[in-house]
C-alpha positions in Angstrom: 105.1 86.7 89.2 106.5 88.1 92.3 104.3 90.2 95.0 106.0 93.4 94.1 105.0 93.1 90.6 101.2 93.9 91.4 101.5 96.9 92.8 103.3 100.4 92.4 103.4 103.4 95.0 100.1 104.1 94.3 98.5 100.6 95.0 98.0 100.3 91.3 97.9 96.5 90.0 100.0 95.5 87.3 103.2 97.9 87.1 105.9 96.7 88.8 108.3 98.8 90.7 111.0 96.4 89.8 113.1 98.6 86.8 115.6 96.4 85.6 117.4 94.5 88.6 116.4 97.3 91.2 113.3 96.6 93.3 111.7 100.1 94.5 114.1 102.1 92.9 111.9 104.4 91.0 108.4 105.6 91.9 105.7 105.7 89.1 104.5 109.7 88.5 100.3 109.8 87.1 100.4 110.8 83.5 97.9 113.4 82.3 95.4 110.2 81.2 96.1 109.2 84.9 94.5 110.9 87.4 96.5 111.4 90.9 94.8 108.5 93.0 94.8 109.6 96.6 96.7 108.1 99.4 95.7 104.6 100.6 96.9 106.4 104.0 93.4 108.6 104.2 91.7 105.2 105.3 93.8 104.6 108.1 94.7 107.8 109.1 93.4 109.3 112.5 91.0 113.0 112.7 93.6 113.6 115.4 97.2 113.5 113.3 98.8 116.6 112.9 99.6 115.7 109.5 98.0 115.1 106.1 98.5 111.5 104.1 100.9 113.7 101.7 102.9 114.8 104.7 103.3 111.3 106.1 104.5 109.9 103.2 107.1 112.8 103.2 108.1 111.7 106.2 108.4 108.0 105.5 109.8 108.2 102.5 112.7 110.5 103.4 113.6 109.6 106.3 116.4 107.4 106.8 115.6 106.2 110.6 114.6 102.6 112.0 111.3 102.1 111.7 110.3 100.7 115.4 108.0 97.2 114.9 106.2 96.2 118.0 105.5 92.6 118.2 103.6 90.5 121.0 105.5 87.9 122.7 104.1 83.9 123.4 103.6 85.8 126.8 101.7 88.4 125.4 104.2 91.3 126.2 105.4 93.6 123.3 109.0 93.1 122.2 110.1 96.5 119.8 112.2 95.8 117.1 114.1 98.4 115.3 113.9 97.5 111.6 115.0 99.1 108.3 111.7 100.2 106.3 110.6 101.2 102.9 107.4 102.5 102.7 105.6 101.8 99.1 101.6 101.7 98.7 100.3 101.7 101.8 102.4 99.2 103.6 105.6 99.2 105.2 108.2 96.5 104.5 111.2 95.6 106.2 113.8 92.6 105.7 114.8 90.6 108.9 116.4 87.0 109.4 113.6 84.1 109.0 114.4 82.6 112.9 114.6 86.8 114.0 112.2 86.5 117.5 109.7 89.3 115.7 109.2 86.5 113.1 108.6 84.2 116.2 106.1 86.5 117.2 103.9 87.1 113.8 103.5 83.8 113.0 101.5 83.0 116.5 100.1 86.5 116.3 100.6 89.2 113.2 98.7 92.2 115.3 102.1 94.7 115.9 102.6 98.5 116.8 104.7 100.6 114.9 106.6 104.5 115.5 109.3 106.0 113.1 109.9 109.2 114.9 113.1 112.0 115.2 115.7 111.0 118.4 115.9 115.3 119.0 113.8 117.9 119.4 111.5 119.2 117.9 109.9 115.8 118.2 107.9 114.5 115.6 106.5 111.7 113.6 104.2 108.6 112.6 102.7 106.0 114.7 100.0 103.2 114.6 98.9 99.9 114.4 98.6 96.6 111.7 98.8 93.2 110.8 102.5 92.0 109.3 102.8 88.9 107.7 106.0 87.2 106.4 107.2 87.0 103.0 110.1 84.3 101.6 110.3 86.3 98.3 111.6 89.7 97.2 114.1 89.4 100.5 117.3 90.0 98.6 115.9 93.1 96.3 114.5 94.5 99.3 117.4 94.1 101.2 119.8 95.4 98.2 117.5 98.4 98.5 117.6 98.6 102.0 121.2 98.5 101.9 121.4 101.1 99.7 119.1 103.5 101.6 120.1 103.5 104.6 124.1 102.7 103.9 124.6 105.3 101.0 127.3 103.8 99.7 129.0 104.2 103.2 129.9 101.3 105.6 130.8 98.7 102.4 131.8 95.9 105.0 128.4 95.7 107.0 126.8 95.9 103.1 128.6 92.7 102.3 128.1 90.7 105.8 124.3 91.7 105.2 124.2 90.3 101.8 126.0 87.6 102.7 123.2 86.3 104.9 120.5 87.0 102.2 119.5 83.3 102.3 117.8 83.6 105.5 116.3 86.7 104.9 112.7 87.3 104.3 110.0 90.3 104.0 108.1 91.9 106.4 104.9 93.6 104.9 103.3 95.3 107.1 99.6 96.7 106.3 98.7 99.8 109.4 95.0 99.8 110.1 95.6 102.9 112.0 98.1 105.7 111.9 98.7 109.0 113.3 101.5 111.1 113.3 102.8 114.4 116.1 105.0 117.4 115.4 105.6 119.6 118.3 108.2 121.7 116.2 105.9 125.0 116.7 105.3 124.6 120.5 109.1 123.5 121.1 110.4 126.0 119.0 108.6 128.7 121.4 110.4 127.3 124.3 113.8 128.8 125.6 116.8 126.7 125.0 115.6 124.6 122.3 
């Protein structure tokens, strides 16, 4: 069994969200013996975001910007790295090379800081804190998926120089003990010029 088979985007063991040969391809909806489960977000999510569980995962699963990983150096200073994402029960993951320095950095300490937020006003969006670990399986699904996220079918030469260094790849998961999200589109859309 791989570790995507245990869980679906609901944090339900047992259905995988692997259809066929495409890993997260197609989200799971309750059936009417199935009660909606809510979010695994509500136990990490701060009294002080501006937006619900429901709205955050909105927000990370539309949007189609790096997710920002901050890990801590042998030195103990962050180092951000800017990481494609999918977020699916609970937990972010991300593929990177295995020597990548933010690998470097989890396996002496897996504590990291994470932000996906809009580049232009109005500013708004999701950040927090976790544990990450690294993952040697599942790298070239997630990746394929990835790929076709973020790509859309666009840019077919950086697909194939991607996928053509899938052997080295591996899985961030990361788990956020904390989040909180902002969204400053009311107060900036008051403001003159914007």
């Amino acid at each position: 069994m791989n570790w995507w088979d245990a869980i679906d985007t609901r944090g339900h063991p047992g259905r995988a969200l692997c259809y066929g040969r495409r890993l997260f391809a197609t989200e799971t909806r309750p059936t009417m013996q199935e009660p909606a489960v809510s979010s695994p977000l509500n136990a990490v999510l701060s009294a002080k975001s501006r937006w619900q569980a429901s709205e955050i995962e909105t927000f990370l699963g539309t949007s189609r910007l790096p997710l920002r990983v901050s890990s801590i150096d042998a030195e103990g200073f962050p180092h951000i790295t800017s990481l494609w994402f999918l977020y699916r029960a609970g937990r972010f993951y991300c593929a990177t090379q295995r020597q990548a320095l933010v690998c470097q950095h989890l396996r002496h300490n897996p504590r990291v800081g994470l932000e996906l937020a809009v580049n232009a006003p109005p500013y708004q969006g999701v950040s927090g804190t976790g544990t990450a670990q690294v993952l040697a399986t599942g790298a070239a699904e997630l990746l394929d998926t990835l790929i076709e996220r973020y790509l859309e079918g666009r840019d077919r030469r950086l697909g194939q120089w991607l996928r053509s260094r899938v052997a080295s790849e591996v899985v961030l998961e990361i788990t956020p003990q904390r989040l909180t999200s902002w969204d400053f589109s009311r107060r900036m859309s008051a403001a003159p010029g914007v």
